[in-house]
PDB file of N, CA, C, O and CB in Angstrom:
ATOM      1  N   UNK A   1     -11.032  -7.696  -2.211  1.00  0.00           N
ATOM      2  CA  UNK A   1     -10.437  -8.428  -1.111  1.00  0.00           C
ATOM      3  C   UNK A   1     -10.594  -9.934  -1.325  1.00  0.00           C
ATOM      4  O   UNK A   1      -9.691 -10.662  -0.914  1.00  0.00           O
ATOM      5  CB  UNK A   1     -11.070  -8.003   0.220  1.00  0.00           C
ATOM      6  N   UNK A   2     -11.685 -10.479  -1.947  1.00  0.00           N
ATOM      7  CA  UNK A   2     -11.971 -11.669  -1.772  1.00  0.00           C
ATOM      8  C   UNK A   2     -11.184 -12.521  -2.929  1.00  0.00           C
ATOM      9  O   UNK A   2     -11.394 -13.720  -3.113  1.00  0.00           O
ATOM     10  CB  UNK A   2     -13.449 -11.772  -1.734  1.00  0.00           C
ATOM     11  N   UNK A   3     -10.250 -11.739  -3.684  1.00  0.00           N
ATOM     12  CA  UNK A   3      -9.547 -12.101  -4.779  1.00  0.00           C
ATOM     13  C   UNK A   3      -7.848 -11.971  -4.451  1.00  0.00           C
ATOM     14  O   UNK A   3      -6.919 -12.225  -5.217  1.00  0.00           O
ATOM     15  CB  UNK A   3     -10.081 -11.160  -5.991  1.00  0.00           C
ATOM     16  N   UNK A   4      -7.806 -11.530  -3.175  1.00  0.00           N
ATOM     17  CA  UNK A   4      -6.601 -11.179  -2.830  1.00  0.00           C
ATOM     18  C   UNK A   4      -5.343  -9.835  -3.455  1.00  0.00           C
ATOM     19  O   UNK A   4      -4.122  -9.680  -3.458  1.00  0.00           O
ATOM     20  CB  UNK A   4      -6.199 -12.398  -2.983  1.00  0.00           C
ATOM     21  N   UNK A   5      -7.165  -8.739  -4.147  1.00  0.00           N
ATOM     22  CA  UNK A   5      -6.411  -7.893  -4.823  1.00  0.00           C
ATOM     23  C   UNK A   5      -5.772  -6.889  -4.349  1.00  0.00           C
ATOM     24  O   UNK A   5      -4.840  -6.253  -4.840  1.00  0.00           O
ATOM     25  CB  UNK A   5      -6.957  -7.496  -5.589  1.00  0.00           C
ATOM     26  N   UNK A   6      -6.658  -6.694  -2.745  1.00  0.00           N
ATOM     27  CA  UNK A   6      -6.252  -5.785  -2.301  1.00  0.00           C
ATOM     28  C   UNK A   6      -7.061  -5.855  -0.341  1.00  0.00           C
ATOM     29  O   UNK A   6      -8.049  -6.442   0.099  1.00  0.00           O
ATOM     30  CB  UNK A   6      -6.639  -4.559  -3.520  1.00  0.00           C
ATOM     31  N   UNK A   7      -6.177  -5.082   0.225  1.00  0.00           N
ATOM     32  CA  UNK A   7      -6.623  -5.415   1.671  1.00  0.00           C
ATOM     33  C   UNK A   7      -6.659  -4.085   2.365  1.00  0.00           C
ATOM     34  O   UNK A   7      -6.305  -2.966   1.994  1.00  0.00           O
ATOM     35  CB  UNK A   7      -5.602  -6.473   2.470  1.00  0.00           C
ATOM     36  N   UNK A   8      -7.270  -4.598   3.650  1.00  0.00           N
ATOM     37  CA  UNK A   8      -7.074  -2.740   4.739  1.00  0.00           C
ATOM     38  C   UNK A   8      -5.885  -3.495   5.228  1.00  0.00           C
ATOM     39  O   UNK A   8      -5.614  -4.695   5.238  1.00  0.00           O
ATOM     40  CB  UNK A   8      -8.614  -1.975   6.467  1.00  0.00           C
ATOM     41  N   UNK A   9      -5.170  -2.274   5.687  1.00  0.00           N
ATOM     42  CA  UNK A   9      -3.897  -2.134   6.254  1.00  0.00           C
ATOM     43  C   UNK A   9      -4.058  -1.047   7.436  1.00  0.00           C
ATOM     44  O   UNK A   9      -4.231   0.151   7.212  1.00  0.00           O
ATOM     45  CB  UNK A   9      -2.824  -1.711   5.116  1.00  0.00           C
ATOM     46  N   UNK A  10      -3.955  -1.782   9.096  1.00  0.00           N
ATOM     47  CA  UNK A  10      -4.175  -0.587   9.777  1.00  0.00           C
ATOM     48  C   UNK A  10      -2.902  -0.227  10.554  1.00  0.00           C
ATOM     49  O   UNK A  10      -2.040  -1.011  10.950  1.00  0.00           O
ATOM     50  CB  UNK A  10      -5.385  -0.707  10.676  1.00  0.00           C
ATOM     51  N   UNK A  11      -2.948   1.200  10.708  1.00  0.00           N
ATOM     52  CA  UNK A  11      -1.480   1.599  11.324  1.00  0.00           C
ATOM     53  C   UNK A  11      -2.047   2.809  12.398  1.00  0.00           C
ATOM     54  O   UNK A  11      -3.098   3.445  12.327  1.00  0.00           O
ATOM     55  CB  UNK A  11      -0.156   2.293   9.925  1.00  0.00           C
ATOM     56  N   UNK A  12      -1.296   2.864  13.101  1.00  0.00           N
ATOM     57  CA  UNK A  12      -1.571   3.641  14.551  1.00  0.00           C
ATOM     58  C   UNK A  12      -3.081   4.283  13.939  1.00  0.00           C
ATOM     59  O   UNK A  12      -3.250   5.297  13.262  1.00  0.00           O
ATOM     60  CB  UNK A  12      -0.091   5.110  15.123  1.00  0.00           C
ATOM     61  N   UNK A  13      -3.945   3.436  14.373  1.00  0.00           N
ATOM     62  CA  UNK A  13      -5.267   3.816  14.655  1.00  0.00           C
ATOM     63  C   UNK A  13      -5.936   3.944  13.517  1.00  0.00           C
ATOM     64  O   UNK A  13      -7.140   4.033  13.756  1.00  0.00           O
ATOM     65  CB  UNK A  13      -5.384   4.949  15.383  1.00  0.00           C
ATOM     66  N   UNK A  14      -5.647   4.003  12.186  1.00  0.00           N
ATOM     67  CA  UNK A  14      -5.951   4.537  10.926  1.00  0.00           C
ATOM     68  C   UNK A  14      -6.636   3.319  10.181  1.00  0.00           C
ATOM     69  O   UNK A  14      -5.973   2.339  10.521  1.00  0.00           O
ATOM     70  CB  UNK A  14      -4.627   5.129  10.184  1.00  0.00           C
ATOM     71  N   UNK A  15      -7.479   2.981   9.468  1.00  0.00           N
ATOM     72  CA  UNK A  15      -7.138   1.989   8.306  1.00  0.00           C
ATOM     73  C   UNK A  15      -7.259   2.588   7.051  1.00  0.00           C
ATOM     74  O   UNK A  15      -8.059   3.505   6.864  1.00  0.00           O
ATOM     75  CB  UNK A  15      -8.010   0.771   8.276  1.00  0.00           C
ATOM     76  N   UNK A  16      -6.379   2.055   5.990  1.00  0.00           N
ATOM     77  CA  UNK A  16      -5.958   2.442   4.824  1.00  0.00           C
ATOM     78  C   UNK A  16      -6.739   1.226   3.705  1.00  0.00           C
ATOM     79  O   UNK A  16      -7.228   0.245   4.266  1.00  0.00           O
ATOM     80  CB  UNK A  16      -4.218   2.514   4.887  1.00  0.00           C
ATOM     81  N   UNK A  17      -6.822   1.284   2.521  1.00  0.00           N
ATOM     82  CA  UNK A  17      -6.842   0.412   1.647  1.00  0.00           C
ATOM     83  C   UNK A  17      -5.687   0.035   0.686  1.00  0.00           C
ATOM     84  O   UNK A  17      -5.286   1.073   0.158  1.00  0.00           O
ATOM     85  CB  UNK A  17      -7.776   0.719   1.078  1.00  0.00           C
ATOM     86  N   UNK A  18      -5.230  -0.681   0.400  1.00  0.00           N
ATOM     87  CA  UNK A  18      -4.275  -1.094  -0.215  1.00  0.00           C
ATOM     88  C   UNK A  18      -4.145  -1.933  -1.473  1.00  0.00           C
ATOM     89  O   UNK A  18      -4.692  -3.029  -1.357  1.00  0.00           O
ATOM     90  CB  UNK A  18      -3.805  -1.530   0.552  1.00  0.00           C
ATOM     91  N   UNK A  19      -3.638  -1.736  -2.498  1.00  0.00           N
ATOM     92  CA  UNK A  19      -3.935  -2.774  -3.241  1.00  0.00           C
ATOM     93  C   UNK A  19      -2.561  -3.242  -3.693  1.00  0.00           C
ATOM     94  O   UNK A  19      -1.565  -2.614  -4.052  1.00  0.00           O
ATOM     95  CB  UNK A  19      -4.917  -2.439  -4.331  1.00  0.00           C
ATOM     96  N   UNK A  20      -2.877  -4.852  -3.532  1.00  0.00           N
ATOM     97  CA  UNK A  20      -1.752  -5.858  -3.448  1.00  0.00           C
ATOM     98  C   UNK A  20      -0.412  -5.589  -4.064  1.00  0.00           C
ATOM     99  O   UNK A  20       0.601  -5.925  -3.451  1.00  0.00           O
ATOM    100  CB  UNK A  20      -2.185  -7.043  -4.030  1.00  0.00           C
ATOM    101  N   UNK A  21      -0.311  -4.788  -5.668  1.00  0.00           N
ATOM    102  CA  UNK A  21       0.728  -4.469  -6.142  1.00  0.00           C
ATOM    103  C   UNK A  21       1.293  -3.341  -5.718  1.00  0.00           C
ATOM    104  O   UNK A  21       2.062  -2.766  -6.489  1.00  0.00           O
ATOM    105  CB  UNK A  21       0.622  -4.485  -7.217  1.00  0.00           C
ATOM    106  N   UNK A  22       0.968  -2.657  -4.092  1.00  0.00           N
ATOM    107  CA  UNK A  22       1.513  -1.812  -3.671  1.00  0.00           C
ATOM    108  C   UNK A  22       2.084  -1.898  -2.027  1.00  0.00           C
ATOM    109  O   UNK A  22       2.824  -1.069  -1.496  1.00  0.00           O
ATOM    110  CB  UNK A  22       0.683  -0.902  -4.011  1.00  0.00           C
ATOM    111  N   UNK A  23       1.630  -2.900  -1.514  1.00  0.00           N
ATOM    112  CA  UNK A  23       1.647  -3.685  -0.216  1.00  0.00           C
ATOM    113  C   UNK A  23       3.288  -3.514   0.231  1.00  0.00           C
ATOM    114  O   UNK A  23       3.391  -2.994   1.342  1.00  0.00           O
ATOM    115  CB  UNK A  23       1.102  -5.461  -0.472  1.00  0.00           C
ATOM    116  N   UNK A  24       4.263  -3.765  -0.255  1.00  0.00           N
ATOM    117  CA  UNK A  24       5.431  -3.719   0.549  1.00  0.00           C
ATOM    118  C   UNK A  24       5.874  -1.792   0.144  1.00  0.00           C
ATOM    119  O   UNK A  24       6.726  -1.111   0.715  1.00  0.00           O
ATOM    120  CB  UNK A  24       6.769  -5.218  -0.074  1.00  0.00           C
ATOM    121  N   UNK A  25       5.109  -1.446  -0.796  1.00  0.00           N
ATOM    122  CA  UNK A  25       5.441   0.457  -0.800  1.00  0.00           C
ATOM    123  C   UNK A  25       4.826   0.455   0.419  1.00  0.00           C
ATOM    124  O   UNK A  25       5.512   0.591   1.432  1.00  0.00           O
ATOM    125  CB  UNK A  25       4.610   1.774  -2.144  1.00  0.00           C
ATOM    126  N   UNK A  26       3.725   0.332   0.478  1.00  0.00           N
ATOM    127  CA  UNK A  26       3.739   1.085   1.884  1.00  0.00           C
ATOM    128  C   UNK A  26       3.681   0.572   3.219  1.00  0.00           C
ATOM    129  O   UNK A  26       3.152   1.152   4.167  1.00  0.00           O
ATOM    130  CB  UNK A  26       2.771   1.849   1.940  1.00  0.00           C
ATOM    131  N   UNK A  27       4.518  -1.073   3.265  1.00  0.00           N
ATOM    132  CA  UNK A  27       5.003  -1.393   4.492  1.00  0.00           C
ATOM    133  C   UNK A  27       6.492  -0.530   4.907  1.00  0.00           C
ATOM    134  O   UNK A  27       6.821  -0.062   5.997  1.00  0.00           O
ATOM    135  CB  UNK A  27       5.169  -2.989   4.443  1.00  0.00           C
ATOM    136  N   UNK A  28       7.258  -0.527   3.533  1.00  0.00           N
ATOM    137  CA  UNK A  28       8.041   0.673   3.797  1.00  0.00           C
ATOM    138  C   UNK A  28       7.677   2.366   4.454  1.00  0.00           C
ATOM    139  O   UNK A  28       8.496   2.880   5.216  1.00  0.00           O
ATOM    140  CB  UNK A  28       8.484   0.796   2.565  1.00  0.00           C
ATOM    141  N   UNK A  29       6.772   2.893   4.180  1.00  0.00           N
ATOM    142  CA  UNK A  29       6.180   3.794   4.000  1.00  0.00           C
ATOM    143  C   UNK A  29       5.526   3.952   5.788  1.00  0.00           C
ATOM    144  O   UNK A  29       5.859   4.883   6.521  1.00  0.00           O
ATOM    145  CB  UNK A  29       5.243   3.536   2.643  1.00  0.00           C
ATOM    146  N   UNK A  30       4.585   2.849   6.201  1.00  0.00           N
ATOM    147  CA  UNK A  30       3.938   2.687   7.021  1.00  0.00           C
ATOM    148  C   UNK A  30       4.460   1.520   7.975  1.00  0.00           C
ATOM    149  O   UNK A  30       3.708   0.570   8.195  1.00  0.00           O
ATOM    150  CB  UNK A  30       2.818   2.617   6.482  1.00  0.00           C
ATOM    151  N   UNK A  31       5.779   1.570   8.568  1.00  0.00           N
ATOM    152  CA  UNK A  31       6.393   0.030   9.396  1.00  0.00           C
ATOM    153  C   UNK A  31       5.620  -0.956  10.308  1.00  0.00           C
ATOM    154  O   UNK A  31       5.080  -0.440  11.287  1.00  0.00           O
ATOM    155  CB  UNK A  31       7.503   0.388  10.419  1.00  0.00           C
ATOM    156  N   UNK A  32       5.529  -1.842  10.199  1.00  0.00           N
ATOM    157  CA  UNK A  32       4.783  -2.329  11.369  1.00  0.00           C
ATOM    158  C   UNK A  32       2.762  -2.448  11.004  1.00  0.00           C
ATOM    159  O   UNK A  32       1.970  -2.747  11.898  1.00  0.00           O
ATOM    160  CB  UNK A  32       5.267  -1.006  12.754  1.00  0.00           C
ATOM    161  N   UNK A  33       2.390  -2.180   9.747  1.00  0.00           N
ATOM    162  CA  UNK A  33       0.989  -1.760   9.113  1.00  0.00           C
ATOM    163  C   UNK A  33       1.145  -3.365   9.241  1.00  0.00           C
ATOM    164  O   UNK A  33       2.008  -4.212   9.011  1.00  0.00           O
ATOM    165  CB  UNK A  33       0.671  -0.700   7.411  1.00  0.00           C
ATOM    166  N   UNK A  34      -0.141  -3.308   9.724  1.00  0.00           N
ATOM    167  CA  UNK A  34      -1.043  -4.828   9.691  1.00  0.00           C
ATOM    168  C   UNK A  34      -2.343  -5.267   8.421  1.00  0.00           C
ATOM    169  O   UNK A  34      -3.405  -4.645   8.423  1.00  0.00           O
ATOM    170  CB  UNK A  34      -1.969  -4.812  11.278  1.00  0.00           C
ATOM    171  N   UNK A  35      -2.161  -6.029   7.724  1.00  0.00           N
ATOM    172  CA  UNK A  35      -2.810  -6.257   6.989  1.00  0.00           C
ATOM    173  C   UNK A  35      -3.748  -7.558   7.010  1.00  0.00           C
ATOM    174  O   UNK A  35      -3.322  -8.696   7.209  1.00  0.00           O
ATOM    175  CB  UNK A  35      -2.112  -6.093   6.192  1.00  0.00           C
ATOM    176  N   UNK A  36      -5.076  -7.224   6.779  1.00  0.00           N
ATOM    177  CA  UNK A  36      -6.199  -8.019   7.133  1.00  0.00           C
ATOM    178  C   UNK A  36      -6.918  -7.930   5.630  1.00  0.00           C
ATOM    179  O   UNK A  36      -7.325  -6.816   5.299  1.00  0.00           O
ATOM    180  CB  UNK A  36      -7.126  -7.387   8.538  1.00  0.00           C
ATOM    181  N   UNK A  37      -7.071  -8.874   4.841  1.00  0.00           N
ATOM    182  CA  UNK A  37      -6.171 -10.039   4.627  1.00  0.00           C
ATOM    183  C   UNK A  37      -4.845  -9.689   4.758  1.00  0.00           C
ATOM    184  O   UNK A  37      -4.423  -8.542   4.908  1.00  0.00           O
ATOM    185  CB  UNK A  37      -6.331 -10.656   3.352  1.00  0.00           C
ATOM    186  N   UNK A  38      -3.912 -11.148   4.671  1.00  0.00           N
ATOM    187  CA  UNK A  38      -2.861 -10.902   3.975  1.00  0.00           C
ATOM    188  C   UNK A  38      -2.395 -11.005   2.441  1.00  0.00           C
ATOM    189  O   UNK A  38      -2.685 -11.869   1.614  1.00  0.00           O
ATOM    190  CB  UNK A  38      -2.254 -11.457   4.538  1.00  0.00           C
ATOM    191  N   UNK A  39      -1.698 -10.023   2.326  1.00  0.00           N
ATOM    192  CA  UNK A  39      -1.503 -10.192   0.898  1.00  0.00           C
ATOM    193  C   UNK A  39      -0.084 -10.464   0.180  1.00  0.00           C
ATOM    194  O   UNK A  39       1.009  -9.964   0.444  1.00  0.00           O
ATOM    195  CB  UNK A  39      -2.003  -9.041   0.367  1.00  0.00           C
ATOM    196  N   UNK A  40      -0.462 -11.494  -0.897  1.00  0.00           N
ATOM    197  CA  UNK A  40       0.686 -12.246  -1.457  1.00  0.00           C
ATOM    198  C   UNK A  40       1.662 -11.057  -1.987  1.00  0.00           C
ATOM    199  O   UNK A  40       1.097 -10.064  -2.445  1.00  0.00           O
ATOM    200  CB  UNK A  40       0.189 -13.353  -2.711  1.00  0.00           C
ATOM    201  N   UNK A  41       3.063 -11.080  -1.961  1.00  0.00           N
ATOM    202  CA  UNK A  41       3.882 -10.274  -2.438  1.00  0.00           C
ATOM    203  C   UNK A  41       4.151 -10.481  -3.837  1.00  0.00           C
ATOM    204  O   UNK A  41       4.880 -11.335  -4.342  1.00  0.00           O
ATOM    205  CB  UNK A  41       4.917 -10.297  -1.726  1.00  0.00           C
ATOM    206  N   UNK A  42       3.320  -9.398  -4.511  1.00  0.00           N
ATOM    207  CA  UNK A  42       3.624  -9.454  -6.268  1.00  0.00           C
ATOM    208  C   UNK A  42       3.899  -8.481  -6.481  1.00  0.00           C
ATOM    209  O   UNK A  42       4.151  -8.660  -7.673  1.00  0.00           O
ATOM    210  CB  UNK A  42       2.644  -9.767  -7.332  1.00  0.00           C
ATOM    211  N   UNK A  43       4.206  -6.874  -6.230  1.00  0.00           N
ATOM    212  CA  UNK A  43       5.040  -5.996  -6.068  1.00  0.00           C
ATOM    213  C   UNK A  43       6.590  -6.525  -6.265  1.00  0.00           C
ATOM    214  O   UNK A  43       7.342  -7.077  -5.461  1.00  0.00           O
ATOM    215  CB  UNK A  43       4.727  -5.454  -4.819  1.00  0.00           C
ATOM    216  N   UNK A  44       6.822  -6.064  -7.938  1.00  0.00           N
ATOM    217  CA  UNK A  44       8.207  -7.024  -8.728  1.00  0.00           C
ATOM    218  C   UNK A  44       9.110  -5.635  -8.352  1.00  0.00           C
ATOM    219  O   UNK A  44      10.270  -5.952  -8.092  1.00  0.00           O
ATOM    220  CB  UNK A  44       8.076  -7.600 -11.006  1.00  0.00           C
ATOM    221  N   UNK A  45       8.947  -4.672  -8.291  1.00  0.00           N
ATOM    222  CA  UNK A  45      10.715  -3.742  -7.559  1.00  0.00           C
ATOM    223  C   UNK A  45      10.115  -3.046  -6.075  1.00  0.00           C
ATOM    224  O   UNK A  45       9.031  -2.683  -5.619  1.00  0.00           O
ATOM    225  CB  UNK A  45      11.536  -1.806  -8.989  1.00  0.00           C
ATOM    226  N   UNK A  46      11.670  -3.116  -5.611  1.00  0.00           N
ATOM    227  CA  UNK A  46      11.617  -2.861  -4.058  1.00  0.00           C
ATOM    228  C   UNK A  46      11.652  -1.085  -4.088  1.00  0.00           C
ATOM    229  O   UNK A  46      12.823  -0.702  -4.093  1.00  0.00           O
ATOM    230  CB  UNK A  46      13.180  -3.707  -3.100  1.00  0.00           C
ATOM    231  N   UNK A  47      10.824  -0.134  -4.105  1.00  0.00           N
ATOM    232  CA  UNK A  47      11.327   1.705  -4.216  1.00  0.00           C
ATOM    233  C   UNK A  47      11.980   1.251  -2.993  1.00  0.00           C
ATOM    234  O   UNK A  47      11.935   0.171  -2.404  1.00  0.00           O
ATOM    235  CB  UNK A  47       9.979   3.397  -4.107  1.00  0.00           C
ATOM    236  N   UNK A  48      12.762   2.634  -2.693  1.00  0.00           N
ATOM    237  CA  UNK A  48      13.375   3.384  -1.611  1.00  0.00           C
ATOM    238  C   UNK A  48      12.335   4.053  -1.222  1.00  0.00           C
ATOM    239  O   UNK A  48      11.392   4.188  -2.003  1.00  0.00           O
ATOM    240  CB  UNK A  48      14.539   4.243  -1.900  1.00  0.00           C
ATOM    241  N   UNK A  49      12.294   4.658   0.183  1.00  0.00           N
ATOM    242  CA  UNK A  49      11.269   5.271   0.877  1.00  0.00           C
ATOM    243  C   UNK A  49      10.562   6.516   0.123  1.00  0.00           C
ATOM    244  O   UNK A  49       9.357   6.750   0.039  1.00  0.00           O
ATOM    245  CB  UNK A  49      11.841   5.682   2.169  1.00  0.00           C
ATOM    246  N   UNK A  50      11.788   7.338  -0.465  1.00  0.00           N
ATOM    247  CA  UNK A  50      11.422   8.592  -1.336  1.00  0.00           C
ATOM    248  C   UNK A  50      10.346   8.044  -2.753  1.00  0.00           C
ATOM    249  O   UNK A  50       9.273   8.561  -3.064  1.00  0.00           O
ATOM    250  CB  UNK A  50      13.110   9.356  -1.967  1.00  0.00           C
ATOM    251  N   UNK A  51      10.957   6.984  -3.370  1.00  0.00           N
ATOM    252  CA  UNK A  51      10.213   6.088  -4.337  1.00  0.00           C
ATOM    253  C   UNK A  51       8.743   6.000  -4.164  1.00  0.00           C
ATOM    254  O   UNK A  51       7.715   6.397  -4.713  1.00  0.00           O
ATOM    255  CB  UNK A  51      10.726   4.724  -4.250  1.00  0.00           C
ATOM    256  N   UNK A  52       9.197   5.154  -2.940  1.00  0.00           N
ATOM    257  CA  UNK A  52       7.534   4.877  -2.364  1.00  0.00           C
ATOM    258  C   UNK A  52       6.685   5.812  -2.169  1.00  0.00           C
ATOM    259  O   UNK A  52       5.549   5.622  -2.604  1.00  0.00           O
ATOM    260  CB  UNK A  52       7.395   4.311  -1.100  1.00  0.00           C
ATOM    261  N   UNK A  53       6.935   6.856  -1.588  1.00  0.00           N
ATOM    262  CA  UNK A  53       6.510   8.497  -1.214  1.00  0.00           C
ATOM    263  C   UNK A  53       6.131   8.671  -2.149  1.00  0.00           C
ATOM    264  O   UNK A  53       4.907   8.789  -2.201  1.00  0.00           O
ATOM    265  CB  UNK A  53       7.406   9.648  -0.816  1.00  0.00           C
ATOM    266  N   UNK A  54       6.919   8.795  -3.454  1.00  0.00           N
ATOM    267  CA  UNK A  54       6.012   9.872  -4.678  1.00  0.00           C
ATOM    268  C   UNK A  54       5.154   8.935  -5.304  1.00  0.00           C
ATOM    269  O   UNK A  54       4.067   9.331  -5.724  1.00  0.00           O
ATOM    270  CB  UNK A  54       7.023  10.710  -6.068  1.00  0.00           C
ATOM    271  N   UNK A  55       5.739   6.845  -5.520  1.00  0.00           N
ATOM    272  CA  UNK A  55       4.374   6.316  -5.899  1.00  0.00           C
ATOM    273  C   UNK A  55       3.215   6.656  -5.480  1.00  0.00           C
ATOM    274  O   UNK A  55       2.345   6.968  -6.294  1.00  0.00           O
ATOM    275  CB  UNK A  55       4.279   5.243  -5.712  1.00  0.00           C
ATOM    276  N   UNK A  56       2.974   6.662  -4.097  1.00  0.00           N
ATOM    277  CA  UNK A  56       1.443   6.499  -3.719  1.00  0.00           C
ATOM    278  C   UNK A  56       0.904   7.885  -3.453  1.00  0.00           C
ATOM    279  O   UNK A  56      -0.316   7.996  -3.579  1.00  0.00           O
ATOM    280  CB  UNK A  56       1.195   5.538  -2.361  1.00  0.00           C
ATOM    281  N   UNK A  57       1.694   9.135  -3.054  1.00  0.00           N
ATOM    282  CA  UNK A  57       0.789  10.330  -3.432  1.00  0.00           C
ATOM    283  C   UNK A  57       0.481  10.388  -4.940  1.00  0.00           C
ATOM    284  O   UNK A  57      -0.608  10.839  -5.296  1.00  0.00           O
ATOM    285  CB  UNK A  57       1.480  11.706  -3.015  1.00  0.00           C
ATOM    286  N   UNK A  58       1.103  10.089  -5.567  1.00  0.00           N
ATOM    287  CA  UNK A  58       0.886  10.237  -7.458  1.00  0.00           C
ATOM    288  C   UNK A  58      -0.323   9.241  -7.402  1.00  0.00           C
ATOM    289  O   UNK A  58      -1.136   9.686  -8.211  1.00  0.00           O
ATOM    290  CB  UNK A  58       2.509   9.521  -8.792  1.00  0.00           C
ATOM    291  N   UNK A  59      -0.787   8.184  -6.869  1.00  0.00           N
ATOM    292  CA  UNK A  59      -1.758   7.170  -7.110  1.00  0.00           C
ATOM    293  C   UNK A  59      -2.968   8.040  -6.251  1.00  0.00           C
ATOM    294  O   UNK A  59      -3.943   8.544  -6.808  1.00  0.00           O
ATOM    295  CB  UNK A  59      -1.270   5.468  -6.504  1.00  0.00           C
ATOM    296  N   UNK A  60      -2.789   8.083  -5.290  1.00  0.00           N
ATOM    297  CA  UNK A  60      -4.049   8.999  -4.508  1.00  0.00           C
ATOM    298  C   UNK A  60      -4.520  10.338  -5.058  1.00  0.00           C
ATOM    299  O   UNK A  60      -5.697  10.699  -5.064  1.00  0.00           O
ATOM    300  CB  UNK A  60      -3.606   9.414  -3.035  1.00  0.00           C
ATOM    301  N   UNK A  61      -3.435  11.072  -5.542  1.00  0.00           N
ATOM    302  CA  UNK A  61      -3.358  12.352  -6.602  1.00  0.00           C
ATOM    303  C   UNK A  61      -4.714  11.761  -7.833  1.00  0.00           C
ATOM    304  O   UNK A  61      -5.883  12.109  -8.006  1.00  0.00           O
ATOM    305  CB  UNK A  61      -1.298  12.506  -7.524  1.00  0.00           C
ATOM    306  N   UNK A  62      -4.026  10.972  -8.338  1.00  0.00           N
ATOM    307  CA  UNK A  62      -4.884  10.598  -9.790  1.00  0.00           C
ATOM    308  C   UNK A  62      -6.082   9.521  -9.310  1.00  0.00           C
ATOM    309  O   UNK A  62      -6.919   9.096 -10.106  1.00  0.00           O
ATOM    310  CB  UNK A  62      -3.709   9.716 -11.152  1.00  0.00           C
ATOM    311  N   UNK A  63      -6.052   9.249  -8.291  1.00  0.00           N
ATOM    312  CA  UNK A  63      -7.625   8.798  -7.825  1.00  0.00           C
ATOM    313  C   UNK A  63      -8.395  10.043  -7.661  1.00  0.00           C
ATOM    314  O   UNK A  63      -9.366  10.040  -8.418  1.00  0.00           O
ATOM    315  CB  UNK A  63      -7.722   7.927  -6.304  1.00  0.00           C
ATOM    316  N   UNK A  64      -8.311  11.052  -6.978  1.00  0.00           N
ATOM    317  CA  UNK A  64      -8.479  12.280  -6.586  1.00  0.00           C
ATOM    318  C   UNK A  64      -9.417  12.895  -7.591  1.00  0.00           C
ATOM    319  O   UNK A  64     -10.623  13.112  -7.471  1.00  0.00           O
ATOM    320  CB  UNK A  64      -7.208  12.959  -6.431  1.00  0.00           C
ATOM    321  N   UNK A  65      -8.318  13.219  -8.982  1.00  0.00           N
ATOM    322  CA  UNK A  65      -8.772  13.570 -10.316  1.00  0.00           C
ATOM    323  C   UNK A  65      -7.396  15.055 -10.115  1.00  0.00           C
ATOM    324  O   UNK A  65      -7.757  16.059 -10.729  1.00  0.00           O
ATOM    325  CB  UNK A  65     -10.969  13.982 -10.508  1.00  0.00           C
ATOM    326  N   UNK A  66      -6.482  15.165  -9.628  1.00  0.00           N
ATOM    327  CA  UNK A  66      -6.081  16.060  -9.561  1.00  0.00           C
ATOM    328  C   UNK A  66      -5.035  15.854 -10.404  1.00  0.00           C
ATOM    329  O   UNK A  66      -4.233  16.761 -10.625  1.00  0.00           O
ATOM    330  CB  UNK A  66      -5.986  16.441  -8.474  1.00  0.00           C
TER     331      UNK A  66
END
């Protein structure tokens, strides 16, 4: 966070972690997600919602180990 790599993002009641090169996937994903910090937009292509969908389960998947 203190590098601006990555921030919580909270959405109806939840907070998430986020990291910066994924920030507008899942403002798509999550509308209206508040982010504390804010984070600079370096996320270089815009997915479509479906896009975004399979990026970040595939990223949580392989954090997982699955």
């Amino acid at each position: 966070m203190a590098e601006g790599r990555a921030a919580r993002a909270g959405f109806s009641e939840r907070i998430y972690w986020v990291a910066a090169e994924r920030a507008r996937t899942f403002s798509i994903l999550f509308p209206g997600a508040q982010f504390a910090p804010q984070l600079a937009d370096v996320e270089t292509a815009v997915p479509n919602r479906d896009e975004g969908l399979l990026t970040l389960v595939t990223g949580w998947m392989s954090h997982l180990g699955r």
